[in-house]
C-alpha positions as CSV (number, residue, x, y, z in Angstrom):
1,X,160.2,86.1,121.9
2,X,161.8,88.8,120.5
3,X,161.7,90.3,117.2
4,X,165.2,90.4,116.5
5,X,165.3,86.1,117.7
6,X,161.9,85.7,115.5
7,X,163.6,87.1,112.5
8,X,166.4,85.1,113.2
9,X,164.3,82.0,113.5
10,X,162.8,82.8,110.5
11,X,165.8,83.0,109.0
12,X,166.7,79.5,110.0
13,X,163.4,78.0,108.8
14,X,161.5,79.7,106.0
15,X,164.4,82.1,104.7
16,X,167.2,79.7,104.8
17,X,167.2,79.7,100.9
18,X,167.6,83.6,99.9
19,X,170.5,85.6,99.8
20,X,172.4,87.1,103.1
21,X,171.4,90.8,101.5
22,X,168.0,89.7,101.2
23,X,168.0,88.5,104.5
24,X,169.7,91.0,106.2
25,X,167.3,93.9,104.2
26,X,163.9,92.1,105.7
27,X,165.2,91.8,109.3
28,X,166.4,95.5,109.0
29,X,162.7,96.3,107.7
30,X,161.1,94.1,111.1
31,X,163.4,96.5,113.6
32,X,162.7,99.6,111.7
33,X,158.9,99.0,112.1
34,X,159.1,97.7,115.3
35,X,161.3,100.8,116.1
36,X,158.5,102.9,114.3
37,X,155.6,101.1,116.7
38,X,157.2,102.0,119.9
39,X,157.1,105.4,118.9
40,X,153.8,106.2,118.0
41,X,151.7,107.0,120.0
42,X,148.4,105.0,120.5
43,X,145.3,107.0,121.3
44,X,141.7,106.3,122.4
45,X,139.3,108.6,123.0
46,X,138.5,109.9,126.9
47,X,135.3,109.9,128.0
48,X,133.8,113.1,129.1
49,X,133.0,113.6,132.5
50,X,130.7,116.1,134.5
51,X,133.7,118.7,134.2
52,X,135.1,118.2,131.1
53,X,135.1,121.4,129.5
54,X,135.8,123.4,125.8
55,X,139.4,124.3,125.4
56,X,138.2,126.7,123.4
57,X,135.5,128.9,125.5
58,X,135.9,126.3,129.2
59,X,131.8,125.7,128.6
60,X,131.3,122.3,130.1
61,X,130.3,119.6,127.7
62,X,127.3,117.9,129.1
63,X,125.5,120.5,129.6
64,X,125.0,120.9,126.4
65,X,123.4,119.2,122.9
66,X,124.7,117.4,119.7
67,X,128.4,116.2,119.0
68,X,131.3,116.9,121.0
69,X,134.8,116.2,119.4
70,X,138.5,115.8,120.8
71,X,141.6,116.4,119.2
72,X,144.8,113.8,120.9
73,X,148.6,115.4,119.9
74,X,151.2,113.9,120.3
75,X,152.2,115.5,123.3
76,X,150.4,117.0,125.9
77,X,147.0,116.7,126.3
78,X,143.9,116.1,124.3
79,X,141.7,119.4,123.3
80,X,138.1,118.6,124.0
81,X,135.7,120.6,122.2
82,X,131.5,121.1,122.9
83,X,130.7,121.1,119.0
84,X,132.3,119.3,116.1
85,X,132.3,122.8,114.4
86,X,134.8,124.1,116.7
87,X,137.2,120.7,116.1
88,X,136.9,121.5,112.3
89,X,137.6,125.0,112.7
90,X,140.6,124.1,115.1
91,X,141.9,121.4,112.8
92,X,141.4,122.8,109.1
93,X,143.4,126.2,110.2
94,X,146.7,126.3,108.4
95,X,148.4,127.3,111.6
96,X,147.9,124.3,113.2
97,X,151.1,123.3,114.7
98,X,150.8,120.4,117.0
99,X,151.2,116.8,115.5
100,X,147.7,115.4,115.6
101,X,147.0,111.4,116.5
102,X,143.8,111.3,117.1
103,X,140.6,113.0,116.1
104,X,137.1,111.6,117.6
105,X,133.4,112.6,117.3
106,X,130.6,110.9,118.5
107,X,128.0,108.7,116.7
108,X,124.8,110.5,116.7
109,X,123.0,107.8,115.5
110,X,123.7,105.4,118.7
111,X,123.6,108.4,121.2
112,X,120.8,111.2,122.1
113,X,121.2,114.3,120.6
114,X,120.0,116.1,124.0
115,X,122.4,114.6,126.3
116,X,125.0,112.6,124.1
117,X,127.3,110.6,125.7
118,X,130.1,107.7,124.9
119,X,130.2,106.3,121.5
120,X,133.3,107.8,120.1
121,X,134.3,107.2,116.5
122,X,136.9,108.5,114.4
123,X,136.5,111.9,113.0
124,X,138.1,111.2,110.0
125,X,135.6,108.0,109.0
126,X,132.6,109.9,109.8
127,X,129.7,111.1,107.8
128,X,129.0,114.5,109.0
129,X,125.9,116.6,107.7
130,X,125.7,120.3,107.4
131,X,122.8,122.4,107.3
132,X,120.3,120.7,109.5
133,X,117.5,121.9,111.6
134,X,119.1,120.4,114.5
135,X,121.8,122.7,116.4
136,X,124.6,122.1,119.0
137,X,125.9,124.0,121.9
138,X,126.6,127.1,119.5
139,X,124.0,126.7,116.8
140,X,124.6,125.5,113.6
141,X,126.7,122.1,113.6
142,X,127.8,119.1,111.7
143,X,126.3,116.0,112.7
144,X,128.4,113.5,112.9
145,X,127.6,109.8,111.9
146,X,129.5,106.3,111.7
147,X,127.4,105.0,109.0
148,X,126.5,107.0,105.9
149,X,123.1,105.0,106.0
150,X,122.1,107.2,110.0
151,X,123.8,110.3,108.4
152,X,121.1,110.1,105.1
153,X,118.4,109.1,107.6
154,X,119.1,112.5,109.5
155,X,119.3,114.4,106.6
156,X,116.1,113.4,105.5
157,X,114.3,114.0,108.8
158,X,115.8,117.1,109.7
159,X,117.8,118.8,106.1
160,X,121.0,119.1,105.2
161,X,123.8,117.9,103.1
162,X,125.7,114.5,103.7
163,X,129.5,114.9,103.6
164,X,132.4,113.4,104.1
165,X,135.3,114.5,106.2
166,X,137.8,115.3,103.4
167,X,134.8,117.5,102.2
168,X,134.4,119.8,105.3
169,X,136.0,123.2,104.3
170,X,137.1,125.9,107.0
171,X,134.3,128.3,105.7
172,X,132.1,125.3,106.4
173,X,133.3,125.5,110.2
174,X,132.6,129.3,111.3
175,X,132.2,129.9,114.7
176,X,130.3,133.1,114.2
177,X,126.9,130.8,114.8
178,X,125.6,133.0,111.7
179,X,126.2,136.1,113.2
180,X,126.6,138.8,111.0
181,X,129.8,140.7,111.3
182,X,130.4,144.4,111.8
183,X,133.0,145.3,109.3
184,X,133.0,149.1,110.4
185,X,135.1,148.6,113.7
């Protein structure tokens, strides 16, 4: 069935009663979101495979430890990155142009840290912590949880601070992997 016969069924049975305006305003709502649904665009997050690599330096992704994130627009295609520092870095800039609709991580607490693989979450749900022991493909790295409960349990076992996405700042995100900078050149 359609949406525009299920309003109008609806219409018939349940709305029979209210005004013609009334009416007419809640079926024009129905289209407009339906209208709205058909446009966005749904997004899951890809798998990695063996030559899935870093849009930002083309290392490949399994060969290397900790989180790995991926950025979906909504066109072209998804950025895959080999730490969630580099996704954070690429998302908080102020340049960022490209409409993002989706951002993934993975659950550290349900894959190894070694050789992660699968268990994609949403970036933006995720307890991340920063300043642990525990490094990723370019050192220091946020790891990235689904539940705050594995992000404390890490914390505890290997240091840092749990935070939550909204709480990640760009300084947080350098890509410098604590190199000190030579301000001279």
């Amino acid at each position: 069935m359609t949406l525009a016969a299920l309003a109008q069924t609806c219409a018939a049975r349940s709305f029979g009663r209210l005004p013609r305006l009334a009416l007419a305003s809640i079926v024009a709502a129905l289209l407009f979101v339906a209208g709205c649904d058909r446009q966005a665009k749904l997004v899951s997050p890809q798998e990695i495979v063996i030559d899935t690599a870093c849009t930002l330096d083309g290392m490949l992704l399994m060969d290397y430890p900790g989180p790995k994130a991926q950025l979906h627009y909504n066109q072209g295609e998804p950025d895959f990155f080999c730490d969630t520092m580099e996704m954070f870095a690429i998302y908080l800039r102020p340049e960022q142009k490209k409409r993002v609709v989706g951002l993934f991580t993975q659950d550290m607490g349900m894959t190894d840290w070694v050789k992660p693989q699968g268990h994609w979450i949403d970036a933006r749900t995720a307890f991340y912590v920063a300043g642990s022991k525990r490094t990723g493909s370019m050192g220091p790295t946020l790891a990235s949880f689904a539940s705050n409960e594995d992000a404390e349990a890490f914390a505890k076992k290997y240091g840092g601070k749990v935070l939550r996405f909204d709480a990640v700042t760009i300084d947080m995100a350098a890509l410098d992997g604590g190199v000190v900078r030579d301000e001279r050149m």
